[in-house]
DRENMIZA-767121 format. One record per residue (C-alpha): y, x, z. Coordinates in Angstrom, 1 decimal. Layout:
// residues N
NODE	Y	X	Z
...
//
This chain:
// residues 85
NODE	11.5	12.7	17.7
NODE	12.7	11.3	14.3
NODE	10.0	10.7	11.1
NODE	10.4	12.0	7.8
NODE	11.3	8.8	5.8
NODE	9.6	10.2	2.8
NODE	6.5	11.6	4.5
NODE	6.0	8.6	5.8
NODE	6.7	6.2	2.4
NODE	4.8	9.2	0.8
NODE	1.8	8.3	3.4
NODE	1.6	4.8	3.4
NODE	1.7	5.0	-0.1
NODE	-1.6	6.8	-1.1
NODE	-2.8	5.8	1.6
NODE	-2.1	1.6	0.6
NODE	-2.8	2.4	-3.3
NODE	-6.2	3.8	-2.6
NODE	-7.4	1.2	-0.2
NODE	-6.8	-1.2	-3.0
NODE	-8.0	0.9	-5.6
NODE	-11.6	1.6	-3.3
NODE	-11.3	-2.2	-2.5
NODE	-11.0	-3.4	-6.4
NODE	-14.0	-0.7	-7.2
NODE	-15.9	-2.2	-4.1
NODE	-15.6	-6.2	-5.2
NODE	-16.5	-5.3	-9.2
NODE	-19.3	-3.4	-8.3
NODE	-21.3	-4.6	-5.0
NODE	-19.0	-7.9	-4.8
NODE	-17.9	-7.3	-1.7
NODE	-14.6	-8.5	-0.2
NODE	-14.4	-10.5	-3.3
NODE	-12.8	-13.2	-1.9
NODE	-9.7	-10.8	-0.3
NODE	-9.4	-9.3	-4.0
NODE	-9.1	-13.1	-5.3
NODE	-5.6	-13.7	-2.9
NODE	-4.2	-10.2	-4.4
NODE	-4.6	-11.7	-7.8
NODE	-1.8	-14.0	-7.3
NODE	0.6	-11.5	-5.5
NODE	0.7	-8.4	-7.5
NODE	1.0	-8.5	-11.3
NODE	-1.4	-7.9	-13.8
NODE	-3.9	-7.3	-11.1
NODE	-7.5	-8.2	-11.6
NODE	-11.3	-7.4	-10.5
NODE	-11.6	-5.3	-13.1
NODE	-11.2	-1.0	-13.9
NODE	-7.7	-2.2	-15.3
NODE	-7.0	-4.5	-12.4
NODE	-8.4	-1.1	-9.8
NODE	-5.5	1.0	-11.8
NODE	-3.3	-1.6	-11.1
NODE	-4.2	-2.4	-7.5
NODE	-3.3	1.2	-7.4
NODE	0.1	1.7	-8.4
NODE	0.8	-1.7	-7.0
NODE	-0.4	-0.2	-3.1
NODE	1.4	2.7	-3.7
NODE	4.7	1.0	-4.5
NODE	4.3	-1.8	-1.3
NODE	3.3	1.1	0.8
NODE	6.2	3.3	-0.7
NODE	8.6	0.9	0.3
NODE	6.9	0.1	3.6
NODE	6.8	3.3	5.0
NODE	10.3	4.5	4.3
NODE	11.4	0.7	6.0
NODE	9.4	1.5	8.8
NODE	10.6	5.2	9.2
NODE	14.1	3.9	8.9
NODE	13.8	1.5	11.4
NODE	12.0	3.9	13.7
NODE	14.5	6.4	13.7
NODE	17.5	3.9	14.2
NODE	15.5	2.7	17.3
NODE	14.5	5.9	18.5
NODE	15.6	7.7	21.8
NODE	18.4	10.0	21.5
NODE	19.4	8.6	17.6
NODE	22.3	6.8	18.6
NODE	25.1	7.2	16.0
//
């Protein structure tokens, strides 16, 4: 069975941009995983604990998990049973 390289990149996507969105929300407001937030700051531009920084967080997750999924897809397929070429 092959994957849908964009239904998976689609996927990962929102599914990466709001955990870092929910994440952000969840450190500015009850300070939780504050710490985890702190490491993003230095990996994804103009991110912050902040509402900015949450819109941020979320474009920035849905671009990694963008590019993720469809690399993982890809990979999956070329590896898969039956996909020889």
């Amino acid at each position: 069975m092959k994957l849908s390289p964009k239904a998976v990149g689609l996927t990962m996507g929102i599914l990466c941009g709001l955990s870092l969105l929910i994440m952000t929300l969840l450190s500015l407001y009850a300070s939780y995983l504050t710490h985890f937030s702190e490491l993003l700051i230095g990996v994804y531009p103009y991110y912050e604990i902040s509402l900015q920084g949450a819109v941020a967080g979320l474009i920035w997750g849905f671009i990694d998990g963008l590019i993720g999924g469809l690399l993982f897809a890809w990979i999956y397929n070329f590896f898969a049973p039956g996909s020889a070429s």
